[in-house]
PyMOL commands that place a pseudoatom at each C-alpha (Angstrom):
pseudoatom trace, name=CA, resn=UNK, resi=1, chain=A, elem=C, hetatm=0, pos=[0.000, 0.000, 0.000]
pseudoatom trace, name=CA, resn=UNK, resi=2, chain=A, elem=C, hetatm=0, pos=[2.670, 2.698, 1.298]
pseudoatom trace, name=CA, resn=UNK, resi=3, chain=A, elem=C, hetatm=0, pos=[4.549, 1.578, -2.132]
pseudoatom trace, name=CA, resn=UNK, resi=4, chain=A, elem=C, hetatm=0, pos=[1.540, 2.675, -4.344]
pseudoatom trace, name=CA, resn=UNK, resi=5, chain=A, elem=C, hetatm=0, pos=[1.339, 6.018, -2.899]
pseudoatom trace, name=CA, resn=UNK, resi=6, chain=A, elem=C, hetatm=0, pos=[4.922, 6.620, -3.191]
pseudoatom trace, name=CA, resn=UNK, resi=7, chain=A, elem=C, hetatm=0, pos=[4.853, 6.024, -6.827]
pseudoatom trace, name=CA, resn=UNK, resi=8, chain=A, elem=C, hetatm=0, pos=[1.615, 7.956, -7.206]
pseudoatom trace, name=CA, resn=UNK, resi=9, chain=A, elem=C, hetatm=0, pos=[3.639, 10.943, -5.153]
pseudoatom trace, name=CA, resn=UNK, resi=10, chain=A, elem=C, hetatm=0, pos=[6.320, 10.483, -7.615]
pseudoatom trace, name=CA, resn=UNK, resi=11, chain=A, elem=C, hetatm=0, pos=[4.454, 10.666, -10.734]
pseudoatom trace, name=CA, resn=UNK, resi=12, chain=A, elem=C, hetatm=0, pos=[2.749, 13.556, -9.638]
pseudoatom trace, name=CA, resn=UNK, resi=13, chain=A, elem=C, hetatm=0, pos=[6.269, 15.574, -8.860]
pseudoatom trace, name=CA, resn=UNK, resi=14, chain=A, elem=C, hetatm=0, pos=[7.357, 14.662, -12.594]
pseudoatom trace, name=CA, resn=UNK, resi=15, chain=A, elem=C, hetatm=0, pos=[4.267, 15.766, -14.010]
pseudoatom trace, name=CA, resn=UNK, resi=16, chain=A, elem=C, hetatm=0, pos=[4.420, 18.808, -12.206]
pseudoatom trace, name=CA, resn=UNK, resi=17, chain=A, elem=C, hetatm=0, pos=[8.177, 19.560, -12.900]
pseudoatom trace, name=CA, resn=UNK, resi=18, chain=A, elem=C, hetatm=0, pos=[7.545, 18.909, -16.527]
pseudoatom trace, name=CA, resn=UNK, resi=19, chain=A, elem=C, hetatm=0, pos=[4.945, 21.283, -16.885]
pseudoatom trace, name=CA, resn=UNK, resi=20, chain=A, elem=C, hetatm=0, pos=[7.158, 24.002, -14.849]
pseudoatom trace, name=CA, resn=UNK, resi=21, chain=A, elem=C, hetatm=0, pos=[9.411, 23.674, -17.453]
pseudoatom trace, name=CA, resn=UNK, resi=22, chain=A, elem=C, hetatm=0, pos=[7.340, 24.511, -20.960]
pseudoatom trace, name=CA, resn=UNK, resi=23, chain=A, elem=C, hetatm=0, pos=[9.963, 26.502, -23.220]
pseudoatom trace, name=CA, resn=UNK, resi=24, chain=A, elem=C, hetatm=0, pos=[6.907, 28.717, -24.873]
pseudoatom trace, name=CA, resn=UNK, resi=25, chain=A, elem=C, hetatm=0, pos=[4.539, 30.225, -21.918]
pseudoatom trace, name=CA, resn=UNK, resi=26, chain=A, elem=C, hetatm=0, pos=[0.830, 30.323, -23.183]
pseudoatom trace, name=CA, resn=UNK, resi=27, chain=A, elem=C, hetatm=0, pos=[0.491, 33.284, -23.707]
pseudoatom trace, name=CA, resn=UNK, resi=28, chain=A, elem=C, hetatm=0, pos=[2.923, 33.100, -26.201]
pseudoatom trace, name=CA, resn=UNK, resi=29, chain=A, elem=C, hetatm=0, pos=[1.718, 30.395, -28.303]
pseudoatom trace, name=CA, resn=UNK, resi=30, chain=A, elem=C, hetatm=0, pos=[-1.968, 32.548, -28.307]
pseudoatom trace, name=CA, resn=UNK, resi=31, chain=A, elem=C, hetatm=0, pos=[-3.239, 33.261, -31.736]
pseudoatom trace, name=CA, resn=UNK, resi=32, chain=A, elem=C, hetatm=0, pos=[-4.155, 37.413, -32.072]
pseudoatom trace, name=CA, resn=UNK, resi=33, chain=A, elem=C, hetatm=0, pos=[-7.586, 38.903, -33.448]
pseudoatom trace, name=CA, resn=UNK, resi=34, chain=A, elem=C, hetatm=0, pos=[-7.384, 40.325, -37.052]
pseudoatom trace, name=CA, resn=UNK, resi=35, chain=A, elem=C, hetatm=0, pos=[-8.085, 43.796, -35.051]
pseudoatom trace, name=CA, resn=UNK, resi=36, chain=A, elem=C, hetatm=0, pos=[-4.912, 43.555, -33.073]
pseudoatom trace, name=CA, resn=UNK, resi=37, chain=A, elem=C, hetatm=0, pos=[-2.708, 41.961, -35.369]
pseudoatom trace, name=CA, resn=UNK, resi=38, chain=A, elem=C, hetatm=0, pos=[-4.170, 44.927, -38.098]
pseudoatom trace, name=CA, resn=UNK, resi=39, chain=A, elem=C, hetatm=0, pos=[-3.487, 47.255, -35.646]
pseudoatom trace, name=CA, resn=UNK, resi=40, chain=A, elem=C, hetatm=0, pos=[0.258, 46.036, -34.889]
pseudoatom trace, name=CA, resn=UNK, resi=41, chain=A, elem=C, hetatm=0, pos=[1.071, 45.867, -38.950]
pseudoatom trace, name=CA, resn=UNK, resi=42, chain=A, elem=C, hetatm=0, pos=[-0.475, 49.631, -39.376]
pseudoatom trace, name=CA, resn=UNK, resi=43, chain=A, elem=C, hetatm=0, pos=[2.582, 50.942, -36.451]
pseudoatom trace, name=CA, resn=UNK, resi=44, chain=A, elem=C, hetatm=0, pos=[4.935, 49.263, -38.391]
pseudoatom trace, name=CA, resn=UNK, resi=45, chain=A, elem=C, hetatm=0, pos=[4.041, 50.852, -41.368]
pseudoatom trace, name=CA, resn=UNK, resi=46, chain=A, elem=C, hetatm=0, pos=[2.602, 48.253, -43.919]
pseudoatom trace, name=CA, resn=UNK, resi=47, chain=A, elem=C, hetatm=0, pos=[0.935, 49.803, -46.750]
pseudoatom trace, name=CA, resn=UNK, resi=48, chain=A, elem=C, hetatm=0, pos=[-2.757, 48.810, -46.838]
pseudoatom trace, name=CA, resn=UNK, resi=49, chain=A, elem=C, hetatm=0, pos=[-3.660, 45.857, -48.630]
pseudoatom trace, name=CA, resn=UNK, resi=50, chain=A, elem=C, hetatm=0, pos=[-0.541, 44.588, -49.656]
pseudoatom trace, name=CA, resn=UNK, resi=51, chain=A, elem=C, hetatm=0, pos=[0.776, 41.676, -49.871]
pseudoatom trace, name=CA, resn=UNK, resi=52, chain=A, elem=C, hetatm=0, pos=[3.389, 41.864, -47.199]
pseudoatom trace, name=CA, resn=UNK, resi=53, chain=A, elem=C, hetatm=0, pos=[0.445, 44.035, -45.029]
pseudoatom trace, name=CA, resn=UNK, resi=54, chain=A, elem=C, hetatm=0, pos=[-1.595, 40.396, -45.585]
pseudoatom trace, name=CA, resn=UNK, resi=55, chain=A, elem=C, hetatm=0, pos=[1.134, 38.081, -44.849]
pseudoatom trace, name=CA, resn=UNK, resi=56, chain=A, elem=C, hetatm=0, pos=[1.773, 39.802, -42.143]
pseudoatom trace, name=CA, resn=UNK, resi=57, chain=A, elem=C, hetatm=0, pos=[-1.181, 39.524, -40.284]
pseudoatom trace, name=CA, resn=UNK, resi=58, chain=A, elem=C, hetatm=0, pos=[-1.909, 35.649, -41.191]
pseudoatom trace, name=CA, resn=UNK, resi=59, chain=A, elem=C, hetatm=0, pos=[1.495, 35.050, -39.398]
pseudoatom trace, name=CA, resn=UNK, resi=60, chain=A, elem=C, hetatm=0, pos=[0.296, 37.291, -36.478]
pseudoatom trace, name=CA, resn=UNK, resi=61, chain=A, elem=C, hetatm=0, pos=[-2.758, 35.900, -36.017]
pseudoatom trace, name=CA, resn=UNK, resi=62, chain=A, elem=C, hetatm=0, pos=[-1.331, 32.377, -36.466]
pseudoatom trace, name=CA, resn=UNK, resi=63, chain=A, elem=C, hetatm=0, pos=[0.497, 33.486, -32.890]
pseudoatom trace, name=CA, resn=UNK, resi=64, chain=A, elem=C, hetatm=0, pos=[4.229, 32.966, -34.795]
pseudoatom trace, name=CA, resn=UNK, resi=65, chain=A, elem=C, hetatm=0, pos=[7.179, 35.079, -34.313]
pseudoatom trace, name=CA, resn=UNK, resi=66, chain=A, elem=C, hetatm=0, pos=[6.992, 38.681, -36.319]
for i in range(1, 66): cmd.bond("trace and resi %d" % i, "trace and resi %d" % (i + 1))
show_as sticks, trace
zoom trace
């Protein structure tokens, strides 16, 4: 009995150390609205409907790196 809850103790601390150590944080890997991500391409100058203005925001809202 004692040996079952020392194992379930155990899995529990690995689970809980692997989660502590996620490389990304959530709110990182969150996906943006079209407003925001818009919004972000218009104060870095983008033209307005370009292409580059478009690809852009796909990538933004996709929640990748700009």
């Amino acid at each position: 009995m004692r040996t079952h809850i020392f194992m379930a103790i155990g899995a529990l601390t690995v689970l809980l150390a692997w989660q502590l150590t996620d490389p990304a944080p959530a709110q990182a890997r969150q996906a943006h609205s079209y407003n925001y991500c818009w919004q972000r391409a218009y104060n870095r100058g983008w033209e307005r409907n370009t292409h580059g203005e478009r690809q852009f925001i796909r990538r933004c809202m996709r929640g990748q790196a700009q």
